[in-house]
Structure formats: structure tokens, C-alpha cells
C-alpha angles and dihedrals in degrees: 000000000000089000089055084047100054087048110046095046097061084046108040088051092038083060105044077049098059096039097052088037085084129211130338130062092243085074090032073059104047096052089059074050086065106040090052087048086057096046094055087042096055081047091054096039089055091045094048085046093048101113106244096246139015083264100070092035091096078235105301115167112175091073129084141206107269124152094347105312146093107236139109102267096173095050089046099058098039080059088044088052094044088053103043085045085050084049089047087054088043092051085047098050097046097052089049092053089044099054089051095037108046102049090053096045088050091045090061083052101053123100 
């Protein structure tokens, strides 16, 4: 069910961003921008929350001295990575949506 979360919120907003971004593939552009800004920023926020040593871990094992911290490096960016390639569907899926959405929807506008 987590698994189903972390994924669907970087997918669900990836899309309604690249649907609202409008036309053109330098926005299209921008919104996989984003998404990679917030995936190095998820990175950077675990990393500035890693306790400094195994003593103040609360035990926890599966982590591993890396820059200075105590933390999982390896599992953190593989998440970080499941959820940019989720954003990168999203994005997909939104301009697709987008480019078959929005011409029909100004042709019923149009005078």
C-alpha cells in the first residue's frame, strides 16, 4: 500500500503539471526540471536529517557511514529514482493528455 502512495503522488502531480503547464515541450521540459529538483531535494533533506554516528542511529543497522552521516544512501536514491521515473510517466501521460485534450476542448469555443 506505501509502496502504491510514494508512487502515485509523484504521478498523479507530475501529470496535473504537465497538463496545466500548457503547450510547448520547453515547459513540458521544465515540469521533468522539477521533478528532478525535488528528487535531489528528498535526497538532501534525508541526508540533512541522517544522525551523525551509529550512537545516535536508535539502532539502526542497515545504514552505513557515507559523507558524514549515518544513513542508507543506496536505498535512498533507488526511492528517489522510483519516484523521478513515476514523475517522468506522470509528465508523459499529462502532455499526452494535454495535446489530445486541449484542441478539442478550443474547437468547441470557438465561434
Amino acid at each position: 500500500m506505501w509502496v502504491l502512495i510514494w508512487l502515485a503522488g509523484p504521478f498523479l502531480l507530475a501529470a496535473v503539471l504537465a497538463f496545466l503547464a500548457g503547450n510547448g515541450w520547453i515547459r513540458t521540459y521544465a515540469v521533468l526540471g522539477v521533478g528532478l529538483l525535488l528528487a535531489f531535494g528528498f535526497v538532501a533533506a534525508v541526508y540533512l536529517g541522517a544522525p551523525p554516528d551509529y550512537q545516535h542511529s536508535q539502532g539502526d543497522e542497515d545504514g552505513r557511514m557515507f559523507l558524514g552521516r549515518w544513513w542508507e544512501p543506496d536505498w535512498i536514491t533507488f526511492v528517489a529514482g522510483l519516484g523521478y521515473v513515476s514523475w517522468m510517466v506522470g509528465v508523459g501521460l499529462g502532455a499526452f493528455v494535454r495535446v489530445f485534450v486541449r484542441p478539442a476542448h478550443s474547437r468547441e469555443a470557438a465561434p
